[in-house]
RODO-2510 file (C-alpha; in nm, 4 decimals, decimal comma):
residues 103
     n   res          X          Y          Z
     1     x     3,9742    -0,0837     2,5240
     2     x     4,0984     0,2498     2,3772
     3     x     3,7474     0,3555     2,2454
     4     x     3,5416     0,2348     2,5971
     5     x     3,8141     0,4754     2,7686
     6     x     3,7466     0,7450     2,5447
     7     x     3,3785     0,7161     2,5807
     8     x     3,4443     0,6958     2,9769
     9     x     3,5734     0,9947     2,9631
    10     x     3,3471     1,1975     2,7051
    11     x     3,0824     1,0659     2,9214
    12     x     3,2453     1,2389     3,2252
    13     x     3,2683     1,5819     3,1034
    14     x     2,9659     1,5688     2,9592
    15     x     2,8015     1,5023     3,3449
    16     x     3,0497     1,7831     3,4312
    17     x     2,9443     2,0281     3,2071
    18     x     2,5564     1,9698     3,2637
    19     x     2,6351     1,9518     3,6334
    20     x     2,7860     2,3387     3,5905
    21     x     2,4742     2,4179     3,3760
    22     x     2,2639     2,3369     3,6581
    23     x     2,5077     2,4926     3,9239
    24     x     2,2340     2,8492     3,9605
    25     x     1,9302     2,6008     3,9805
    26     x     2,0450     2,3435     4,1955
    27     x     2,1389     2,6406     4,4658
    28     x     1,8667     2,7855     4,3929
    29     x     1,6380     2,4999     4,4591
    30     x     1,8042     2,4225     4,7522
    31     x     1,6941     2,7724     4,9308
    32     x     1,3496     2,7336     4,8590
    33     x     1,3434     2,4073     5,0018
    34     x     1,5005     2,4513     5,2660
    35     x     1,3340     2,7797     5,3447
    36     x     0,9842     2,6093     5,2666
    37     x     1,0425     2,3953     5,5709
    38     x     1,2788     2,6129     5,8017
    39     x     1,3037     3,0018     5,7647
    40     x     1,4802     3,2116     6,0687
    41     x     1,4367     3,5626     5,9338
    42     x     1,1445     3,7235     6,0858
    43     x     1,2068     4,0661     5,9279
    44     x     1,2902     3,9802     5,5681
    45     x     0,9831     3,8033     5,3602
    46     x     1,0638     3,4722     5,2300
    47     x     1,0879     3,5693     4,8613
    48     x     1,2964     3,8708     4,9449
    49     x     1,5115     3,6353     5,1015
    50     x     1,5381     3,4099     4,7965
    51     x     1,5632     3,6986     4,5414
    52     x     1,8964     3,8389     4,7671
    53     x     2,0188     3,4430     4,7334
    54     x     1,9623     3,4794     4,3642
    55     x     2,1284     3,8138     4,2932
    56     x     2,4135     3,6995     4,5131
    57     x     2,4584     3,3538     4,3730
    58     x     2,4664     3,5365     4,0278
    59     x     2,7574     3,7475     4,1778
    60     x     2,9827     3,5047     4,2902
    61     x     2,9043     3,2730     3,9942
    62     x     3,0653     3,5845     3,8130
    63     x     3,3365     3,6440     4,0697
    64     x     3,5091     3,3144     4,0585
    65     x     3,4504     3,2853     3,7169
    66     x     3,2475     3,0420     3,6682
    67     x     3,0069     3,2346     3,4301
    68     x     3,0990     3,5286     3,2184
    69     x     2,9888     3,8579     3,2248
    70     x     2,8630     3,8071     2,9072
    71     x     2,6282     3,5307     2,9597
    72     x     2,5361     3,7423     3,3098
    73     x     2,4391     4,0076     3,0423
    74     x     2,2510     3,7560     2,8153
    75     x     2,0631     3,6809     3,1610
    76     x     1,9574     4,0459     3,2524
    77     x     1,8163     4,1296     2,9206
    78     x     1,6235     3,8039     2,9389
    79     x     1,4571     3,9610     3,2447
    80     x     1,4121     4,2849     3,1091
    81     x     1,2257     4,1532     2,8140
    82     x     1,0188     3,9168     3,0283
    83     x     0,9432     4,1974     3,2789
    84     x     0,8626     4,4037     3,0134
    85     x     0,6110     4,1287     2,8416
    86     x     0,4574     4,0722     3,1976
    87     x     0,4014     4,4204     3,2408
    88     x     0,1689     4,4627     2,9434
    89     x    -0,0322     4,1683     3,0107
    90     x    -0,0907     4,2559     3,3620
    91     x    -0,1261     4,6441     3,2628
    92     x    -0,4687     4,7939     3,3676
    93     x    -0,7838     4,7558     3,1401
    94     x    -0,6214     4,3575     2,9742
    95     x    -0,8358     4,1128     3,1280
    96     x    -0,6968     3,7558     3,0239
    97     x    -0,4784     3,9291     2,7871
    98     x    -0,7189     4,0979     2,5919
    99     x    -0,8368     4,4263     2,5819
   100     x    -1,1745     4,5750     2,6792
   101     x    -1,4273     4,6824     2,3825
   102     x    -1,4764     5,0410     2,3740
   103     x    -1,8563     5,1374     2,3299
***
């Protein structure tokens, strides 16, 4: 009986801890469905909308300390990087991400 308890609860915090992993998304997720179908703001854009959601998610993730500034740090070089890569495959003269031939 011991070992089904302690599987119970292993089980338990497991769900727990992928639960808080998915904390950011789930939010997330929520405001794009929800502004998909209903969206009040006629002077903000949609996606500005959800990108202010985002940022301040992030921020009060960080303020009750529920993620820590280093993994918030992890998270803007990520985009950095990314940004970075996207930039140079959308920069001018790539088509499909190659270059032009030079005659």
């Amino acid at each position: 009986m011991e070992k089904m308890k302690q599987f119970l609860y292993e089980l338990w915090l497991f769900g727990l801890k992928q639960a808080w992993a998915c904390l950011f998304a789930g939010i997330l997720l929520f405001f794009i469905l929800l502004t998909r179908y209903w969206y009040p703001f006629e002077l903000l854009y949609r996606y500005d909308f959800l990108f202010i959601v985002a940022v301040l998610t992030q921020l009060l993730l960080l303020a009750f300390r529920l993620e820590s500034p280093r993994e918030a740090i992890v998270i803007v070089v990520f985009h950095l990087v990314a940004t970075g890569m996207e930039l140079f495959k959308t920069a001018p003269g790539r088509i499909h991400g190659t270059t032009r031939k030079r005659r």
